[in-house]
C-alpha positions in Angstrom: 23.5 15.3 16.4 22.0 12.3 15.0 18.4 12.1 14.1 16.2 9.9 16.0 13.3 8.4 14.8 9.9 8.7 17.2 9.8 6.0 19.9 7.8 2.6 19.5 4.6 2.8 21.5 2.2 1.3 23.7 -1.4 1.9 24.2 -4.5 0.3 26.3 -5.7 -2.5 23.2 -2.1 -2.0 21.6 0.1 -5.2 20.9 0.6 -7.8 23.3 4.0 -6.8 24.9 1.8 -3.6 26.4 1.2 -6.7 29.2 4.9 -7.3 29.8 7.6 -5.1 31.7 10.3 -8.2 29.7 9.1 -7.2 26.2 9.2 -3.2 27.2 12.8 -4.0 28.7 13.9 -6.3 25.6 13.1 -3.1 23.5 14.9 -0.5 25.1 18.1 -3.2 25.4 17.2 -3.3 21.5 17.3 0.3 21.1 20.2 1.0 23.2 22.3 -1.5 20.7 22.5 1.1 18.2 21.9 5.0 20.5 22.0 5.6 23.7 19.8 8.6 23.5 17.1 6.6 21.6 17.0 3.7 23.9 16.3 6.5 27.1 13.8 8.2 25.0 12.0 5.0 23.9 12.0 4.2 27.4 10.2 7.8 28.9 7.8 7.5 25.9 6.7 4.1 26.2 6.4 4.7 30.4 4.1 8.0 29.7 1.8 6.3 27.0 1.4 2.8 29.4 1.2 4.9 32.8 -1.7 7.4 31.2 -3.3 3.8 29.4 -3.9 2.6 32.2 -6.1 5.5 33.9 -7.1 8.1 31.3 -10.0 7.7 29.3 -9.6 6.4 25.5 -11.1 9.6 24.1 -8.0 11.6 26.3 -6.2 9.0 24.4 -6.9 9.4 20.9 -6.8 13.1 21.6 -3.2 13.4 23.0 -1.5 10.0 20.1 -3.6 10.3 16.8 -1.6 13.3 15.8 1.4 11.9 15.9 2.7 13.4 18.9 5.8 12.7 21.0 4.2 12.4 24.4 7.0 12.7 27.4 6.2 12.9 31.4 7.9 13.0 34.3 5.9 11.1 36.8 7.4 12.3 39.9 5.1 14.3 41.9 6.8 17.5 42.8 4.0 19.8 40.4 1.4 21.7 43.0 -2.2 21.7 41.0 -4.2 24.6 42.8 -7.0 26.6 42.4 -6.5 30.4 41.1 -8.0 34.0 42.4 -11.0 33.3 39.5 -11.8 29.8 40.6 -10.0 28.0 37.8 -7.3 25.3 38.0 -3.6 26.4 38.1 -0.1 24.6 37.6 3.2 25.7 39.5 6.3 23.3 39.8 10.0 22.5 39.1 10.6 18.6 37.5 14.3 17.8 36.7 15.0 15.3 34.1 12.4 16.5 31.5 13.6 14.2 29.0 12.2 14.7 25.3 11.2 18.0 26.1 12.6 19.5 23.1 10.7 16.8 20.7 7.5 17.0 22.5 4.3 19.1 22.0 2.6 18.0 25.1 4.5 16.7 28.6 2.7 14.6 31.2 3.8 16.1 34.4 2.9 14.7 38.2 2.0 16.6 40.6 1.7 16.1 44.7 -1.4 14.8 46.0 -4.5 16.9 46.4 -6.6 15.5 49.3 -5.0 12.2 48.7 -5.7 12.0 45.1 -2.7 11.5 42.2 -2.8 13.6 39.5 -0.8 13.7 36.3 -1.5 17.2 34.4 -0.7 17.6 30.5 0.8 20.7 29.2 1.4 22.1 26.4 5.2 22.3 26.1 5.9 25.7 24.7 4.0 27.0 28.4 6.9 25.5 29.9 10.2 27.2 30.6 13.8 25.8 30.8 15.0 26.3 34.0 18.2 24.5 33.7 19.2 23.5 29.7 20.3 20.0 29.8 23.8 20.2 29.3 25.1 17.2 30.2 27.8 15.9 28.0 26.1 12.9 27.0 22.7 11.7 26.2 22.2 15.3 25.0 19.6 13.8 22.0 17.2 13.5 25.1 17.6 17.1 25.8 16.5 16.3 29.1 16.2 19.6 30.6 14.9 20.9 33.9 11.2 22.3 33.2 9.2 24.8 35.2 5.6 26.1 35.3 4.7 29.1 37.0 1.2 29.8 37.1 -0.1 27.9 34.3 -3.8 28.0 33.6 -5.1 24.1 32.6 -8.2 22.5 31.9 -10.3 19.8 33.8 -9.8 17.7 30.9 -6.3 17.8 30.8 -6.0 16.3 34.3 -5.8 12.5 34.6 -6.1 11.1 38.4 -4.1 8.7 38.5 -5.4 7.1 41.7 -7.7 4.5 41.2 -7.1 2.3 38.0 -10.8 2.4 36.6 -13.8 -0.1 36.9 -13.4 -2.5 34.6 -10.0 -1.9 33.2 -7.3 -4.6 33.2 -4.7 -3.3 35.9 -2.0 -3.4 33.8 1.9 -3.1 34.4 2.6 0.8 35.0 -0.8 0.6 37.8 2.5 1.3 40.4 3.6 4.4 39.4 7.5 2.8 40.3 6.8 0.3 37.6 6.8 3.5 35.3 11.0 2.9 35.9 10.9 -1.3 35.4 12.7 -0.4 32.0 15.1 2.2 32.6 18.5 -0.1 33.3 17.4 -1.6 30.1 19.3 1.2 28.4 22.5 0.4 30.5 22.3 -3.3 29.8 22.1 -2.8 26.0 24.9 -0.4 26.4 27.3 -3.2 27.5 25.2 -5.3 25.2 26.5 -3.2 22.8 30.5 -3.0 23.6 31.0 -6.6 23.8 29.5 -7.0 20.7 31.9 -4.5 18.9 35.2 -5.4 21.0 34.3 -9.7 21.3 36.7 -11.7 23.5 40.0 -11.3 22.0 41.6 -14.3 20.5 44.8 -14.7 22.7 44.4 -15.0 26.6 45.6 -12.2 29.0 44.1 -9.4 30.8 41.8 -8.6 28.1 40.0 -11.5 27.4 39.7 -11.5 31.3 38.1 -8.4 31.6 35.9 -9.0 28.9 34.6 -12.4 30.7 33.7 -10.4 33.5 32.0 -8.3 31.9 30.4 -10.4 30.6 29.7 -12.0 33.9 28.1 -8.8 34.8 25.9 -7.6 32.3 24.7 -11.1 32.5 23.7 -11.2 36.2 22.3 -7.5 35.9 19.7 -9.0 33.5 19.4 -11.9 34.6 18.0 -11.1 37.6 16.3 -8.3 36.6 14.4 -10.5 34.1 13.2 -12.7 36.6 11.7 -10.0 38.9 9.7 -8.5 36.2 8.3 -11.9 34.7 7.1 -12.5 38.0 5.5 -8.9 38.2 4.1 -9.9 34.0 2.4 -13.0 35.7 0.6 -11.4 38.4 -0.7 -8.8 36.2 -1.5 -11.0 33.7 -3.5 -12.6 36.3 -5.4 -9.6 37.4 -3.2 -9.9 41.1 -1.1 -6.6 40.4 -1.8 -4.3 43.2 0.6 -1.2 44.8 3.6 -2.9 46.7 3.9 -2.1 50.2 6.8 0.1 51.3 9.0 -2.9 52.3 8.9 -4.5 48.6 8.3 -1.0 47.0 12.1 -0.3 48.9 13.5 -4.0 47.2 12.1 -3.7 44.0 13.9 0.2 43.4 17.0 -1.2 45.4 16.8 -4.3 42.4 16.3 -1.7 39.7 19.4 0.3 40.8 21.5 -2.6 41.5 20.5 -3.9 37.2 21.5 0.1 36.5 25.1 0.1 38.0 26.6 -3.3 37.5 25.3 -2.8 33.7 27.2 0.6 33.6 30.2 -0.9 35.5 30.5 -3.5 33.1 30.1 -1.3 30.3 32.6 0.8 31.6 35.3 -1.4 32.6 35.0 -2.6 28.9 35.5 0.8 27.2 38.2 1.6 30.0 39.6 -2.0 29.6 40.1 -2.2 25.5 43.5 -0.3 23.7 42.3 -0.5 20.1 44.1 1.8 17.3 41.4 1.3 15.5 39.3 5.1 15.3 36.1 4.2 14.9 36.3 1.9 17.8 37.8 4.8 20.0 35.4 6.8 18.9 32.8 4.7 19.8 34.3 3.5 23.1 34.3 7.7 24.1 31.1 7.9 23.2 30.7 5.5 25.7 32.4 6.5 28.6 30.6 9.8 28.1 27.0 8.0 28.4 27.8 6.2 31.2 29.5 9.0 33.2 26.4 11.3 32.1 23.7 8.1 33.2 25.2 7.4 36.5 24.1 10.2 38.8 20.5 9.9 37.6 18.3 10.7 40.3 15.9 7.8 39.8 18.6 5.2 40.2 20.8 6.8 42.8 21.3 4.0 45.5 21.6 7.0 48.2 18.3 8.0 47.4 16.7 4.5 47.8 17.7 3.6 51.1 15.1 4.9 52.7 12.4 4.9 49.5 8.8 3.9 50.2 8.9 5.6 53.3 5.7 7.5 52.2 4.1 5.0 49.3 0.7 5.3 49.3 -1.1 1.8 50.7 -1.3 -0.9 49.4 0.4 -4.3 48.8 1.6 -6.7 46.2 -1.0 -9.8 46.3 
């Protein structure tokens, strides 16, 4: 398995692209023109460190990323935080998807609502167990494996409400805790990114070089259009007018996301379905491929089944 190297990333007074979902999408598209596996991880990481930036207190901060961790999360909210038989807080849940679990010394996990406040609790990985190994057949660098915690003691400290974005602070990009998955097709775009870089247009016309141009066609409208709805989202936060979308744009903005997702992977797949090559290398690469994108397309987050109906329960709010 190839090595990775640890994910670029962003912190509260980091570099200027900590302001803009573009820049966080340009880099996994970046990272996804050379692995897969990188690209997804960059993407998690960078989501965890901006999503705790923008509520946790700098000293929780410099705690958890001046020691050179790899800092993970899954920000869905399906942990229960409670209080155990000697008055102390306790940690019980099941997240799926716990990718960079196997790289990380500490995983940011969400949990449901306690009398109406968000709460993301950090945990020392090796108090986790592996309910499900990851053993999908690709992506497996992100060893993203289903995690569970059963009764695990955790300190006050290592709580971070995520409710209310704290007096004072800029608002930021990841203050919608959807916006944590604003970069996520980014690794499907630079996927196809990738393919029709390697295989280029052909030089004589036929059926090749017309599935390449629609492929092309694709990619391009995925990001496209995805570029423009996160610009948008960079100015208003930029401008301080970033608030919670209500449950009608909170719906259109994950339908968006999942439509970017699936015509990225459809083009990247018609590609590596499309092109005959002898050369091995090239096949190689192109199975590689079609093992990615058969392993990234059920992902729960961008399942366009499970969005029909999202925002159904958002907490209040709107987009000014």
């Amino acid at each position: 398995m190839k090595q990775l190297s640890p994910p670029l990333l962003w912190l509260r007074n980091g570099p200027e692209e900590v302001q803009s979902l573009v820049a966080g999408l340009d880099l996994v598209r970046t990272a996804a023109h050379e692995d897969a596996s990188h690209a997804w991880l960059c993407m998690i990481a960078n989501g965890t460190a901006h999503y705790l930036s923008t509520y946790a207190p700098t000293e929780l901060l410099s705690r958890l990323y001046t020691t050179g961790n790899e800092l993970y999360g899954v920000v869905a909210p399906v942990g229960r935080l409670r209080t155990g038989a000697d008055g102390g807080l306790v940690l019980d849940g099941c997240w799926r998807f716990g990718s960079g679990s196997d790289r990380a010394a500490v995983m940011a996990m969400g949990c449901e609502p306690v009398a109406g406040r968000r709460a993301t609790v950090l945990v020392d990985r090796l108090r986790l167990e592996v309910a499900h190994p990851w053993e999908g057949p690709g992506l497996l660098a992100t060893a993203s494996h289903t995690l569970r915690a059963s009764g695990v003691r955790v300190s006050p400290a290592d709580v971070v409400d995520m409710t209310d974005v704290p007096a004072g602070r800029l608002v930021g990009i990841y203050a919608d805790p959807d916006l944590f998955l604003a970069n996520m097709p980014g690794v499907a775009l630079g996927l196809a990114e990738r393919l029709l870089a390697l295989l280029g247009p052909g030089p004589v016309p036929g059926a090749w070089q017309a599935t390449y141009a629609e492929a092309v066609a694709r990619n391009t409208l995925a990001r496209r259009g995805l570029v423009g709805m996160l610009r948008s989202l960079d100015t208003l936060a930029g401008a301080g007018k970033l608030a919670l979308f209500s449950p009608t744009l909170r719906r259109e903005f994950l339908l968006m996301l999942s439509a970017a997702y699936h015509i990225a992977l459809d083009a990247a797949l018609a590609l590596a379905e499309g092109c005959d090559s002898t050369d091995p290398e090239i096949r190689q690469q192109l199975e590689q491929a079609r093992v990615d994108i058969a392993t990234m397309r059920p992902h729960g987050a961008m399942r366009p089944s499970r969005l029909v109906n999202a925002g159904s329960s958002a907490p209040a709010g709107r987009l000014r």
